[in-house]
N, C-alpha and C positions, 0 to 999 in steps of 0.2 A: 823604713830604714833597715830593717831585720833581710828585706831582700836583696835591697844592696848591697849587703853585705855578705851573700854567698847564703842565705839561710833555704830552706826548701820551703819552709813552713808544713804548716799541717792542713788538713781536709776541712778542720773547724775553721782554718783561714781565711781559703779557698771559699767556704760556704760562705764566709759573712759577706767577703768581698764580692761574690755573685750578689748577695742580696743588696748591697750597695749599689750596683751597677742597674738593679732592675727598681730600684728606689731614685736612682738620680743619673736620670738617662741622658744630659747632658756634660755628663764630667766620666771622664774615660780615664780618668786614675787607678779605681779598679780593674780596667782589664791591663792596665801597663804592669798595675805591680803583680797581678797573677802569671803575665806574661814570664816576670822575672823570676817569679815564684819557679815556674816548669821550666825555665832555662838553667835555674841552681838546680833542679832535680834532674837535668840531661832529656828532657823531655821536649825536645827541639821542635815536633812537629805543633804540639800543645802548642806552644811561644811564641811560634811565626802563626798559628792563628789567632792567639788572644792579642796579638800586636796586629796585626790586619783589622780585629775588627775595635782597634782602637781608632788605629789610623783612619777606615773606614767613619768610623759614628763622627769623630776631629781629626781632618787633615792637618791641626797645628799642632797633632798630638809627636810629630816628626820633629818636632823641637827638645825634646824629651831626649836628654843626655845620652840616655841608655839603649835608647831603640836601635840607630842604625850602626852602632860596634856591634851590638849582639848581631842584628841582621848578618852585620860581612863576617862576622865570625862563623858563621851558622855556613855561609855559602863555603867554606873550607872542611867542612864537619856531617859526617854521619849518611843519612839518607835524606836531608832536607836542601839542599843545596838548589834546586830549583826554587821551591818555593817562598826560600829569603830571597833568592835574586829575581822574582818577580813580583816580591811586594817592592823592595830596595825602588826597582823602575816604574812601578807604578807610584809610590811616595813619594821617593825623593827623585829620581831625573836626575840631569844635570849634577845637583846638588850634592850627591855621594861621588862625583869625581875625584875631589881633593881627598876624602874619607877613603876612598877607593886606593890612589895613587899612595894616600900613608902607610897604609896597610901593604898592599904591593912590597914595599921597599921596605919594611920589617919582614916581612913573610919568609920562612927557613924549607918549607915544604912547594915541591916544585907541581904538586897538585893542584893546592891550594892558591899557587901563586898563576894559575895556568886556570883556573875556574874566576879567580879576582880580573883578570886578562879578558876574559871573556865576557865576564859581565861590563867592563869598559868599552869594547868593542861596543855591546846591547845600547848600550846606553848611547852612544854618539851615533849609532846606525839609527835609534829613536829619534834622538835631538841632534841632529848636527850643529849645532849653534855654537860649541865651545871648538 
């Protein structure tokens, strides 16, 4: 809850939730909330990995509220903007279209609105089905 809510936590966090994750290799809650953890700290590159290897251990882990806003946020932001837009296509497909298109039509910044553009493109150039 602490991470939902904008907190960073601390390293003792961090630590227990690795130990968590290597205790109960079936449940990918640990690397979602450390995920969030390094996203409240600005540590973008940390976040789209510990959500990769969320996604990766549970592909259902893309149901998780949180995952793909951070992702398309991530694709507008900093030096990781590849790297959310090829977990986003490899996750979610198709699936981030609508997420894509909301985002698009909020979007103030003509970068960020021209990187979201491009990942739709990626996406229907993958899956033409929609």
């Amino acid at each position: 809850e602490l991470a939902m809510n904008g907190a960073p936590g601390g390293e003792g966090t961090v630590k227990a939730l690795r130990e968590f994750n290597r205790d109960h290799q079936n449940d990918v809650r640990g690397n979602l909330v450390i995920g969030q953890l390094y996203l409240n700290r600005f540590w973008r590159t940390d976040c789209v990995a510990e959500f990769g290897t969320a996604l990766e251990r549970d592909p259902t882990a893309r149901g998780a509220p949180e995952v793909l806003p951070a992702l398309l946020e991530m694709v507008g932001q900093g030096k990781v903007p590849a790297l959310a837009q090829r977990l986003i296509l490899k996750a979610y497909g198709t699936e981030a279209l609508d997420p894509i298109d909301q985002a698009f039509a909020e979007v103030k910044n003509p970068d960020f609105a021209a990187r979201l553009h491009a990942l739709r493109l990626k996406i229907m150039e993958v899956s033409p089905a929609r």
